[in-house]
MDTraj code that builds the backbone (N, CA, C; nanometers):
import mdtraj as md
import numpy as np

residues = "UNK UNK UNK UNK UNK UNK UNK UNK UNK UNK UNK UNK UNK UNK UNK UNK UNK UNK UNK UNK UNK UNK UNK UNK UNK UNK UNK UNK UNK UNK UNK UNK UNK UNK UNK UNK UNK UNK UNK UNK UNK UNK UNK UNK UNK UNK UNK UNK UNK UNK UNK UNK UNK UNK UNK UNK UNK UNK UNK UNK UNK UNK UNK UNK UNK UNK UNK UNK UNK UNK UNK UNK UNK UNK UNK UNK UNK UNK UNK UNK UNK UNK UNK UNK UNK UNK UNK UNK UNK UNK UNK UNK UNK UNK UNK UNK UNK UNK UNK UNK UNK UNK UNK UNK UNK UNK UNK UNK UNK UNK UNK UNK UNK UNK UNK UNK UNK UNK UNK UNK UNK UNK UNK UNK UNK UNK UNK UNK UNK UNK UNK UNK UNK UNK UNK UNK UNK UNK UNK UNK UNK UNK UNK UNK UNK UNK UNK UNK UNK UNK UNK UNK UNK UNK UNK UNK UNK UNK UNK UNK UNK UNK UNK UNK UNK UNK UNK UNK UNK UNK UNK UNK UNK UNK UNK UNK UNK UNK".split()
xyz = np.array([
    [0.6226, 1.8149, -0.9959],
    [0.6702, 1.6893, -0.9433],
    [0.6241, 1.5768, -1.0361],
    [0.7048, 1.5176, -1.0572],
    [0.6922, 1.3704, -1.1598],
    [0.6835, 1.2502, -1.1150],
    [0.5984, 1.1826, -1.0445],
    [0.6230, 1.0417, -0.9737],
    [0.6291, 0.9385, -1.0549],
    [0.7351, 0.8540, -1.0096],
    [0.7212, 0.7416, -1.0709],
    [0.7186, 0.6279, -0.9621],
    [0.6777, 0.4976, -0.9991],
    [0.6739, 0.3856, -0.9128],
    [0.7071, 0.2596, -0.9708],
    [0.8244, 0.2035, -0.8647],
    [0.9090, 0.0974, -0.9734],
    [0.9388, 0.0132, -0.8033],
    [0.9041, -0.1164, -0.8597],
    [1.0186, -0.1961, -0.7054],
    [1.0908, -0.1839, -0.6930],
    [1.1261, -0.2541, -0.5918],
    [1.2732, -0.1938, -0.4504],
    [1.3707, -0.3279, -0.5576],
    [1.4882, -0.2386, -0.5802],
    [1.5766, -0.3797, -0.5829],
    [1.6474, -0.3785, -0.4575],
    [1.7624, -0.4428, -0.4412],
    [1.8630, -0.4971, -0.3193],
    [1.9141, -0.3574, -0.3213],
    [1.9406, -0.2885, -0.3880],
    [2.0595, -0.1537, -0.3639],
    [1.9246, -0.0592, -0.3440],
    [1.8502, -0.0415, -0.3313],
    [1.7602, 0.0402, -0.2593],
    [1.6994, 0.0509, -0.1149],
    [1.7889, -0.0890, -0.0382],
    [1.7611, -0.1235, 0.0835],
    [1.8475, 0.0131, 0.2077],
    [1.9324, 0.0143, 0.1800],
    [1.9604, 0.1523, 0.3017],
    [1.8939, 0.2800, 0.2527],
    [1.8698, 0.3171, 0.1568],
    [1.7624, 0.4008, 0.1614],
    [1.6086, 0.4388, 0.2033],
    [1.6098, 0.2847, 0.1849],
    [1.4496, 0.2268, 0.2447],
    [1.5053, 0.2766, 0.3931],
    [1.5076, 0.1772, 0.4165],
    [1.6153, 0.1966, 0.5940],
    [1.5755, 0.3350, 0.6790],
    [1.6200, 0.4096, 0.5279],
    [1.6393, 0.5442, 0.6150],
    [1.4892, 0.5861, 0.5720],
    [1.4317, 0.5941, 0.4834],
    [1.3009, 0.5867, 0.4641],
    [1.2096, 0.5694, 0.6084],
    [1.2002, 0.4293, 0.6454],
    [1.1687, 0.3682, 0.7797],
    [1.1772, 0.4878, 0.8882],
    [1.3374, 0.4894, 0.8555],
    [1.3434, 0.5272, 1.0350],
    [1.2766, 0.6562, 1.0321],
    [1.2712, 0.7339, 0.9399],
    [1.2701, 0.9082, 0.8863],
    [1.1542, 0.9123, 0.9475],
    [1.0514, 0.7927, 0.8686],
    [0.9070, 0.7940, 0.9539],
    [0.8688, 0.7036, 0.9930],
    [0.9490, 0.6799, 1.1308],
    [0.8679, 0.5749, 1.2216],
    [0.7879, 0.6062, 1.2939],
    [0.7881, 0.7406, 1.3550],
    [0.6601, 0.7627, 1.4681],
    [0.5461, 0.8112, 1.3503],
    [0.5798, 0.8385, 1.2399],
    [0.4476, 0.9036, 1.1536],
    [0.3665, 0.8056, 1.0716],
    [0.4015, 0.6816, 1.0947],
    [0.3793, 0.5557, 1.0430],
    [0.3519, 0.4474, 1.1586],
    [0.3933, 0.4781, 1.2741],
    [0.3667, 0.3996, 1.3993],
    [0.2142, 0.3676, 1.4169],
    [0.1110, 0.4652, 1.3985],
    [-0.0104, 0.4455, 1.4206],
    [-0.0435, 0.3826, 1.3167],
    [-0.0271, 0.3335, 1.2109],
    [-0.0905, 0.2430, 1.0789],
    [-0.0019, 0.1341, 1.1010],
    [0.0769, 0.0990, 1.1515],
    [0.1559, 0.0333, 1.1272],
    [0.2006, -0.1119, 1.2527],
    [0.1908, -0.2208, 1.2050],
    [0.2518, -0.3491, 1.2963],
    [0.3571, -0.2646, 1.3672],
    [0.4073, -0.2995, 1.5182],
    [0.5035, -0.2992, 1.5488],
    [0.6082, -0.3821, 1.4859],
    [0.6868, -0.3386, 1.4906],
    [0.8035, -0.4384, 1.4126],
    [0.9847, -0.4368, 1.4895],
    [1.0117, -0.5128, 1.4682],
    [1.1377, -0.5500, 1.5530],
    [1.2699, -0.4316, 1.4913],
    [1.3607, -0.3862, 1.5752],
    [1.4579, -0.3277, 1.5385],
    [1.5402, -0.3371, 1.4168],
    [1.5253, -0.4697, 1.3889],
    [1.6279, -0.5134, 1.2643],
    [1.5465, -0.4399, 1.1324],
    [1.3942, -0.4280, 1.1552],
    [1.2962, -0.3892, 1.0220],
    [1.4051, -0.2763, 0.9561],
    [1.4448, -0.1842, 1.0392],
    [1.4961, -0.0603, 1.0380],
    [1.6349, -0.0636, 0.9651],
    [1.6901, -0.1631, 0.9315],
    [1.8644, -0.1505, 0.8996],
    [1.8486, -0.1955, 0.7568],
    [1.9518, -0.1815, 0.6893],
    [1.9459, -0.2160, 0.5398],
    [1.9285, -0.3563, 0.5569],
    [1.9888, -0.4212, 0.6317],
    [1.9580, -0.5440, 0.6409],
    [1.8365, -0.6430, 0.6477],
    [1.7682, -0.5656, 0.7341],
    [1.6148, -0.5651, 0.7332],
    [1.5669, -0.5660, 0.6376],
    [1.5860, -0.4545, 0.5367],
    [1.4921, -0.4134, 0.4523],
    [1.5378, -0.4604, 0.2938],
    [1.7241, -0.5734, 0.3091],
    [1.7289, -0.6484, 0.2170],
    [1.6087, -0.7221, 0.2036],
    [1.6037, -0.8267, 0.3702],
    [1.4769, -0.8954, 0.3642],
    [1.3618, -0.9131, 0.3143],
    [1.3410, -0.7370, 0.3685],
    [1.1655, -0.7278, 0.2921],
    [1.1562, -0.7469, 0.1034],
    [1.2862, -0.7009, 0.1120],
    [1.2762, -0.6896, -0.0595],
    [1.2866, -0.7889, -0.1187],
    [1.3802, -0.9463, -0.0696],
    [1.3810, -1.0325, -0.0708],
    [1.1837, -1.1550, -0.0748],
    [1.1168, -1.0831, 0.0320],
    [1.0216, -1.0942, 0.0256],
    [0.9094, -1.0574, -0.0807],
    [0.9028, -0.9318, -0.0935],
    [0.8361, -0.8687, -0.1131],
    [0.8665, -0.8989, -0.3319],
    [0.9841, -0.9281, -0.3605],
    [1.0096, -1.0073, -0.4909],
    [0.9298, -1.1349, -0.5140],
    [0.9342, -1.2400, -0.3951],
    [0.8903, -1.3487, -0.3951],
    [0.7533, -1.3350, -0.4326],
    [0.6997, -1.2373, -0.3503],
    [0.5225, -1.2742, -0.3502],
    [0.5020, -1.1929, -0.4729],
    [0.5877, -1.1009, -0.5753],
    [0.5564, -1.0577, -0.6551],
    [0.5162, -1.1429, -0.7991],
    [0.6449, -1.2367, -0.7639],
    [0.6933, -1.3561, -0.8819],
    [0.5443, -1.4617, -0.8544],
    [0.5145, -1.5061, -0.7497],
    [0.3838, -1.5742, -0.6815],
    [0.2126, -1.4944, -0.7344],
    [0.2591, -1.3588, -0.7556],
    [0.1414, -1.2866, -0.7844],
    [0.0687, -1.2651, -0.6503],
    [0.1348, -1.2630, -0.5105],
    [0.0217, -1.2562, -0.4015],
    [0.0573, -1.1048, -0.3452],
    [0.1127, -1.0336, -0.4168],
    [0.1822, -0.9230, -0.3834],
    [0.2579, -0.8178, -0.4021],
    [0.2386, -0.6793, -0.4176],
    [0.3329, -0.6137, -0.4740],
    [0.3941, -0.4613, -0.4689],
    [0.4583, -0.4570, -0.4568],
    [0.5354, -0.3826, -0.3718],
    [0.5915, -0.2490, -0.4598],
    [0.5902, -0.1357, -0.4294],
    [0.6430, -0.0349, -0.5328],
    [0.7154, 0.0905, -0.4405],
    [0.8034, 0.1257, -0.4919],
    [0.8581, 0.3005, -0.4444],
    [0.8074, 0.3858, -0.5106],
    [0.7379, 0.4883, -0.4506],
    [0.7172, 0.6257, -0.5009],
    [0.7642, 0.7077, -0.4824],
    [0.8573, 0.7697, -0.6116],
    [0.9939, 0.8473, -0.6309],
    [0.9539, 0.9239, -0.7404],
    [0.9676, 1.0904, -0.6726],
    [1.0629, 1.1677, -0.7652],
    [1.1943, 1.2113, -0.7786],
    [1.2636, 1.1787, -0.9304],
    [1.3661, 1.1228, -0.9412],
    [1.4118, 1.0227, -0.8603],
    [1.4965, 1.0234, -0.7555],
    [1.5486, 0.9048, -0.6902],
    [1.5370, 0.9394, -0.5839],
    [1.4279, 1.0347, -0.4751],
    [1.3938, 1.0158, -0.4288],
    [1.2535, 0.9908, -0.3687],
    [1.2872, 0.9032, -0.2240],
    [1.1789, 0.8005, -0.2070],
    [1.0760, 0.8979, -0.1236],
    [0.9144, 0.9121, -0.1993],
    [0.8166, 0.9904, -0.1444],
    [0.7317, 0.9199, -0.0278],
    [0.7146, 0.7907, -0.0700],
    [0.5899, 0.7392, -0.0269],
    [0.6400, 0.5506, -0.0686],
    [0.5413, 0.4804, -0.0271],
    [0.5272, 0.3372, -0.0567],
    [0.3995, 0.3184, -0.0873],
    [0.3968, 0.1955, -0.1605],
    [0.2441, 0.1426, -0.2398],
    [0.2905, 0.0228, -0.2176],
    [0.1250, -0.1119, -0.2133],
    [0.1287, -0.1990, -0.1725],
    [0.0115, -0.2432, -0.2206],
    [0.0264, -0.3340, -0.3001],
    [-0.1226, -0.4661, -0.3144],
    [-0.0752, -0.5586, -0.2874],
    [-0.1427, -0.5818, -0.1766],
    [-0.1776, -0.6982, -0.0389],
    [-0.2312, -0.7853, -0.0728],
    [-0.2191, -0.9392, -0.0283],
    [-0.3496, -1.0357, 0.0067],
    [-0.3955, -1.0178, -0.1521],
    [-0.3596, -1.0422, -0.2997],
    [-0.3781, -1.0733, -0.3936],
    [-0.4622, -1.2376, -0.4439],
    [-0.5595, -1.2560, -0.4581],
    [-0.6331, -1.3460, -0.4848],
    [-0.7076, -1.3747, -0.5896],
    [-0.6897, -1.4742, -0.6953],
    [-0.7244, -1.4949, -0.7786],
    [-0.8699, -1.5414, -0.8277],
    [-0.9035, -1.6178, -0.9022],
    [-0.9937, -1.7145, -0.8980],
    [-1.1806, -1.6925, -0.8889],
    [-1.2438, -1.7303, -0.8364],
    [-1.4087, -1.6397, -0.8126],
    [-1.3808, -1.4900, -0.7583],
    [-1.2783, -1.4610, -0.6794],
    [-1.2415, -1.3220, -0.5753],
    [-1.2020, -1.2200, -0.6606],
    [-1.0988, -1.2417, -0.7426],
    [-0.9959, -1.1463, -0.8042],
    [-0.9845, -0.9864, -0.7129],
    [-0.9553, -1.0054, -0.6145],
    [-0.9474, -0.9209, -0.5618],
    [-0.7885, -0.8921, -0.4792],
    [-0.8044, -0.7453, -0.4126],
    [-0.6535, -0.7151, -0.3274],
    [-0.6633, -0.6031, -0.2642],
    [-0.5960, -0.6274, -0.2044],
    [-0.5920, -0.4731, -0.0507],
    [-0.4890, -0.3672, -0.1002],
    [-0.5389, -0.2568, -0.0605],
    [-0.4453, -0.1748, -0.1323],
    [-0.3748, -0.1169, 0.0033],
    [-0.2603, -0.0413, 0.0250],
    [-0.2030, 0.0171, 0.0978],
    [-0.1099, 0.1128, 0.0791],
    [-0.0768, 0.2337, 0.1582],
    [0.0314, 0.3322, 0.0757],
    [0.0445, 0.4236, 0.1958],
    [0.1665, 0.4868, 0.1866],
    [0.2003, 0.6252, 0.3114],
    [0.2954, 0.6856, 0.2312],
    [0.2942, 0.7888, 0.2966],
    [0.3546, 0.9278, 0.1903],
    [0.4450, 0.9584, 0.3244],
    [0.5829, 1.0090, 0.3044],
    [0.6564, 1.0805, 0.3757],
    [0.6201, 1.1976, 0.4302],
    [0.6701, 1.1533, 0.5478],
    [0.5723, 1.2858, 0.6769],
    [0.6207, 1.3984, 0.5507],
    [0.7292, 1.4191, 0.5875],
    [0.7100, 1.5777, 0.4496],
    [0.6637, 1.6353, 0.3853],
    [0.5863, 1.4925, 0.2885],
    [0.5313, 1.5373, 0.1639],
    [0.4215, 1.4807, 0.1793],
    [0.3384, 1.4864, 0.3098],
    [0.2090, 1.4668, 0.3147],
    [0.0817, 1.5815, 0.2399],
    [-0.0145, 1.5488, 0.2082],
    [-0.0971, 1.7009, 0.1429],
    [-0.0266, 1.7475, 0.0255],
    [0.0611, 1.6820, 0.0049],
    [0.1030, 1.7370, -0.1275],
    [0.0383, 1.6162, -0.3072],
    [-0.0884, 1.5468, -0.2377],
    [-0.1690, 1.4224, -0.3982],
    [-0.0844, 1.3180, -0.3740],
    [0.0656, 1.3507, -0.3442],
    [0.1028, 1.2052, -0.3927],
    [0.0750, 1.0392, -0.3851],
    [-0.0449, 1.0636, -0.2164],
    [-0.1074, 0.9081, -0.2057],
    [-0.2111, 0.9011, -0.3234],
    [-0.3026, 1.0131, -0.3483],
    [-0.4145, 1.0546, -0.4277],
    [-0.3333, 0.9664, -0.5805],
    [-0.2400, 1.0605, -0.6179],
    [-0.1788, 0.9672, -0.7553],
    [-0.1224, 0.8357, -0.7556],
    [-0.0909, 0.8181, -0.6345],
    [-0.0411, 0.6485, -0.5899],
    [-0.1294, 0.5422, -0.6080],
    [-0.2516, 0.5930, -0.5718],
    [-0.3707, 0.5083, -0.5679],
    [-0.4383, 0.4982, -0.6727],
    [-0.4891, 0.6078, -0.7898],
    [-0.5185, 0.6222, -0.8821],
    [-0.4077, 0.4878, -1.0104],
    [-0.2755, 0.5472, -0.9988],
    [-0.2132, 0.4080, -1.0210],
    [-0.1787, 0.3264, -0.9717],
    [-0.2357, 0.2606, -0.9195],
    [-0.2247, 0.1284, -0.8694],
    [-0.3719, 0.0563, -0.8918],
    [-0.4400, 0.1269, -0.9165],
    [-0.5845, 0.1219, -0.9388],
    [-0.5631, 0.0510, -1.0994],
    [-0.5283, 0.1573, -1.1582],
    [-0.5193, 0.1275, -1.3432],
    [-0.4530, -0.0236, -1.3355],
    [-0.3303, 0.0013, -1.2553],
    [-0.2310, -0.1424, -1.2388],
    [-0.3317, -0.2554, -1.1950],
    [-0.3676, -0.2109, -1.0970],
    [-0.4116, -0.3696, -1.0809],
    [-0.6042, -0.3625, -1.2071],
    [-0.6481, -0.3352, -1.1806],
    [-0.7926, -0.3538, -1.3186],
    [-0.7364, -0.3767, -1.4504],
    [-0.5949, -0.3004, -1.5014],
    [-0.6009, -0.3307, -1.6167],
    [-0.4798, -0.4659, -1.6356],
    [-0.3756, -0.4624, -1.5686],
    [-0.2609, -0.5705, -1.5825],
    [-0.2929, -0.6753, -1.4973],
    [-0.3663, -0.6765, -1.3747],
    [-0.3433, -0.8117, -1.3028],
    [-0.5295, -0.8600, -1.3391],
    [-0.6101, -0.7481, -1.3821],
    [-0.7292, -0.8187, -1.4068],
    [-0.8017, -0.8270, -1.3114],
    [-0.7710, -0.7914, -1.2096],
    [-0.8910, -0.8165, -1.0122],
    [-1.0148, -0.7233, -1.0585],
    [-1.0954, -0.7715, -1.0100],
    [-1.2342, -0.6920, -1.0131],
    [-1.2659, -0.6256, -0.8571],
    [-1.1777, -0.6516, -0.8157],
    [-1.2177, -0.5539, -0.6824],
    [-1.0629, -0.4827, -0.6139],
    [-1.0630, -0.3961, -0.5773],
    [-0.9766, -0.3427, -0.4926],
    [-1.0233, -0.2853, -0.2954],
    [-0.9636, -0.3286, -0.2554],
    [-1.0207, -0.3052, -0.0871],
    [-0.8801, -0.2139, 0.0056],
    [-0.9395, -0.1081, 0.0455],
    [-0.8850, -0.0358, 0.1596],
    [-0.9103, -0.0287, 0.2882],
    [-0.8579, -0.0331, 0.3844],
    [-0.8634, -0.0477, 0.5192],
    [-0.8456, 0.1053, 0.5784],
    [-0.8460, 0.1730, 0.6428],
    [-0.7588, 0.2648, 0.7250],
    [-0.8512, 0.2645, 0.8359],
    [-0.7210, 0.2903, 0.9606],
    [-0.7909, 0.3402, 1.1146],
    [-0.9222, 0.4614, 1.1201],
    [-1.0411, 0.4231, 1.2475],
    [-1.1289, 0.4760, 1.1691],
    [-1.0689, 0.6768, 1.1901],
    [-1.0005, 0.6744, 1.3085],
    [-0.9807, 0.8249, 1.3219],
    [-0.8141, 0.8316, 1.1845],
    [-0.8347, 0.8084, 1.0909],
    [-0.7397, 0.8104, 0.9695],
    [-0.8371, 0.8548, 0.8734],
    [-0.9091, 1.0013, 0.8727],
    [-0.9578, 1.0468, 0.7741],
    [-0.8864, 1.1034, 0.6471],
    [-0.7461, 1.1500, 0.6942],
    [-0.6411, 1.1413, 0.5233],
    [-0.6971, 1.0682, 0.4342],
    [-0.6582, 0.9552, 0.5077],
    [-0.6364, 0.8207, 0.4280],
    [-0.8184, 0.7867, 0.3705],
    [-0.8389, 0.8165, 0.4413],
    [-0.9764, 0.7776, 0.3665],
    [-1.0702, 0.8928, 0.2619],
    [-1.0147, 1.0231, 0.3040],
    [-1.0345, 1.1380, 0.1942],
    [-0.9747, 1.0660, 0.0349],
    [-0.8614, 0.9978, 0.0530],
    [-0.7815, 0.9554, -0.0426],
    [-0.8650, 0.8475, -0.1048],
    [-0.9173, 0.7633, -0.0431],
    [-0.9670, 0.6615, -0.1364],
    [-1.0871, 0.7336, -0.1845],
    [-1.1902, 0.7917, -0.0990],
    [-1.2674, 0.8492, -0.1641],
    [-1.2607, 0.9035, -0.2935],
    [-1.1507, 1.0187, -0.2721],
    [-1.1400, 1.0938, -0.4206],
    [-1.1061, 0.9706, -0.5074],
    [-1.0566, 0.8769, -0.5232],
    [-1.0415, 0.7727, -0.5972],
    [-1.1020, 0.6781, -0.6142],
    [-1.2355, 0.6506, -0.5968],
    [-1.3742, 0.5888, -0.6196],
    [-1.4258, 0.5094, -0.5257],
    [-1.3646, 0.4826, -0.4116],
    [-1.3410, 0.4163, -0.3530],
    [-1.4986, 0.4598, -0.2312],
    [-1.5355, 0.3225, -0.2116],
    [-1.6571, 0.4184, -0.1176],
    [-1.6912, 0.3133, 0.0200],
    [-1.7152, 0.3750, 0.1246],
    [-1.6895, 0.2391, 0.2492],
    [-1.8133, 0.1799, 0.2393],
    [-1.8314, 0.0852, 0.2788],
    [-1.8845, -0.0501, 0.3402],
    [-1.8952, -0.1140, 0.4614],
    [-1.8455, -0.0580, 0.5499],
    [-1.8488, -0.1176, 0.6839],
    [-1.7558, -0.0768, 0.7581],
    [-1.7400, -0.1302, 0.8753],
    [-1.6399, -0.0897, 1.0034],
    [-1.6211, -0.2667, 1.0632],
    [-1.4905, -0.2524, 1.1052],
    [-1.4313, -0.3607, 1.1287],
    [-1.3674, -0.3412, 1.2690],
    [-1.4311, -0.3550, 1.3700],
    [-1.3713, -0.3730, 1.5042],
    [-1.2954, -0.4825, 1.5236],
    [-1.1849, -0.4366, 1.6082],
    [-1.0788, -0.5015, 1.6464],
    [-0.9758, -0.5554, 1.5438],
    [-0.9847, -0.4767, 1.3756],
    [-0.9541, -0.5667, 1.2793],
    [-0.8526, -0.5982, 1.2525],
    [-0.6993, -0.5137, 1.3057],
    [-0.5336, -0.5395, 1.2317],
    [-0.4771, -0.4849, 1.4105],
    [-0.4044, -0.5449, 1.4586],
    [-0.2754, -0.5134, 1.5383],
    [-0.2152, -0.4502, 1.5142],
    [-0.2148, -0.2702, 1.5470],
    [-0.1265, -0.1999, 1.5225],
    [-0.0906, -0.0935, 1.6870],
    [0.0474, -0.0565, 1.6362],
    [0.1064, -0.0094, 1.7431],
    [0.0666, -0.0413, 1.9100],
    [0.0536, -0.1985, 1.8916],
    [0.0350, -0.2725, 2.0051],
    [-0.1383, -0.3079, 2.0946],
    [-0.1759, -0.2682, 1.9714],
    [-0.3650, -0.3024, 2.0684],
    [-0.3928, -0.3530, 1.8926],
    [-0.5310, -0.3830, 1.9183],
    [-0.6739, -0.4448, 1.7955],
    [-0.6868, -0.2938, 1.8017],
    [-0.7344, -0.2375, 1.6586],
    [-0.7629, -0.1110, 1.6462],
    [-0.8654, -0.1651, 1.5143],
    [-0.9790, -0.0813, 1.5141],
    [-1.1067, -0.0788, 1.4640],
    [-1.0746, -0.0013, 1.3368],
    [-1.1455, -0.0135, 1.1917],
    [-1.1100, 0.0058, 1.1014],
    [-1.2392, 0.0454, 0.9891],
    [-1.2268, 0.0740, 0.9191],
    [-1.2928, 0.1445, 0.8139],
    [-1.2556, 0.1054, 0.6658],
    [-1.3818, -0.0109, 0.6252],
    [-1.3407, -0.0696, 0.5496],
    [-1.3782, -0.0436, 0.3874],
    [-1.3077, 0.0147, 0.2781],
    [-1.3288, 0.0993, 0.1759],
    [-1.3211, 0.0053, 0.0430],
    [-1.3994, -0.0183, -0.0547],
    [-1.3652, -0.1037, -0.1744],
    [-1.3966, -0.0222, -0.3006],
    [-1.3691, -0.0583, -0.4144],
    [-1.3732, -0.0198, -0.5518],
    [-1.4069, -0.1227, -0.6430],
    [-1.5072, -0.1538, -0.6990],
    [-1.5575, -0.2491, -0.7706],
    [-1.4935, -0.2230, -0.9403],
    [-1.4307, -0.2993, -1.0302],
    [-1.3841, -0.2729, -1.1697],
    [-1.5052, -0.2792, -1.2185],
    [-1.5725, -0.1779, -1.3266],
    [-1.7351, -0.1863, -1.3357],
    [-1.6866, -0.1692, -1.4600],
    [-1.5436, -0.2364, -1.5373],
    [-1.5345, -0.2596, -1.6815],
    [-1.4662, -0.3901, -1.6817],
    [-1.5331, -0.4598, -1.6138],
    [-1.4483, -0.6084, -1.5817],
    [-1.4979, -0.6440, -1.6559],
    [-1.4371, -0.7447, -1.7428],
    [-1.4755, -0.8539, -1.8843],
    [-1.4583, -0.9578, -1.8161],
    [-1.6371, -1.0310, -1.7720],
    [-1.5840, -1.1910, -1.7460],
    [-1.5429, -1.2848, -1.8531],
    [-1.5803, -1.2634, -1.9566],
    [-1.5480, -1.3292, -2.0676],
    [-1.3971, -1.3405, -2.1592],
    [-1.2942, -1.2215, -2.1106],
    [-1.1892, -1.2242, -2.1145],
    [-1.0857, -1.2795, -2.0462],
    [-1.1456, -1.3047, -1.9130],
    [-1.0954, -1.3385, -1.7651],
    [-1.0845, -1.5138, -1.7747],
])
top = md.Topology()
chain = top.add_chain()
for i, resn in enumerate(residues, 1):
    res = top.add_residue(resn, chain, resSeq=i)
    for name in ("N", "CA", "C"):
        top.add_atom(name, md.element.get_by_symbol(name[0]), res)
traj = md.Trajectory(xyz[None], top)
């Protein structure tokens, strides 16, 4: 398997779509509730519409993880901040299918290189629910090591759900380049 990861343009929106719906209950527990429309190409023109903006802004960025042309998984650096912080939240889900099969493991690994070596952040931060040990096997293997627990911390699938909070320090950060 060959992954690659490239943003959503506009003609990738009913695929997304179907992406969504394929795994909505397997994504329901990580995930905001979100309104019916999230689900239609239309919707997910939106997000892409969005999700361009905050790219062009630098507060955000958004990728498909595809072999060949099809869609495995999503990647996400969140909450991008410049300045004393240089930091960003990372996020990603793999298609119920092709869960256990690395592909968050390699998602994260690049997105890691992406953001330390092209956007320059000296920190990267992961969240996951605390009974979401996948997800946190995943950052682990990827350097990633926790720091704390965050009660009540993100609104998902309709309550405050408590969280497990994971970071990665760039320990080849050049302040002097920066």
């Amino acid at each position: 398997m060959t992954l690659t990861y490239r943003a959503p343009s506009l003609s990738d929106a009913t695929r997304l779509a179907m992406f969504y719906r394929r795994n909505r209950d397997h994504m329901r527990t990580g995930s905001p509730r979100r309104a019916q429309s999230f689900y239609t190409a239309t919707g997910q023109e939106t997000a892409i519409r969005n999700a361009k903006a905050d790219q062009e802004a630098s507060r955000g960025f958004f990728w498909l993880i595809e072999d060949n042309t099809q869609i495995l998984g999503l990647l996400h650096l969140n909450s991008v901040v410049y300045g004393a912080f240089r930091s960003a939240s990372i996020a990603y889900t793999v298609d119920r299918q092709h869960t256990g099969q690395g592909i968050a493991t390699s998602a994260v690994r690049w997105a890691i290189e992406y953001a330390f070596t092209t956007l320059g952040l000296h920190r990267l931060q992961g969240e996951t629910l605390v009974s979401n040990h996948a997800s946190q096997a995943v950052l682990s293997k990827c350097g990633f090591t926790q720091y704390g627990l965050a009660p009540k911390y993100l609104y998902i699938d309709g309550s405050w759900q408590g969280h497990a909070l994971y970071q990665l320090i760039n320990t080849t950060y050049d302040e002097a380049v920066r």
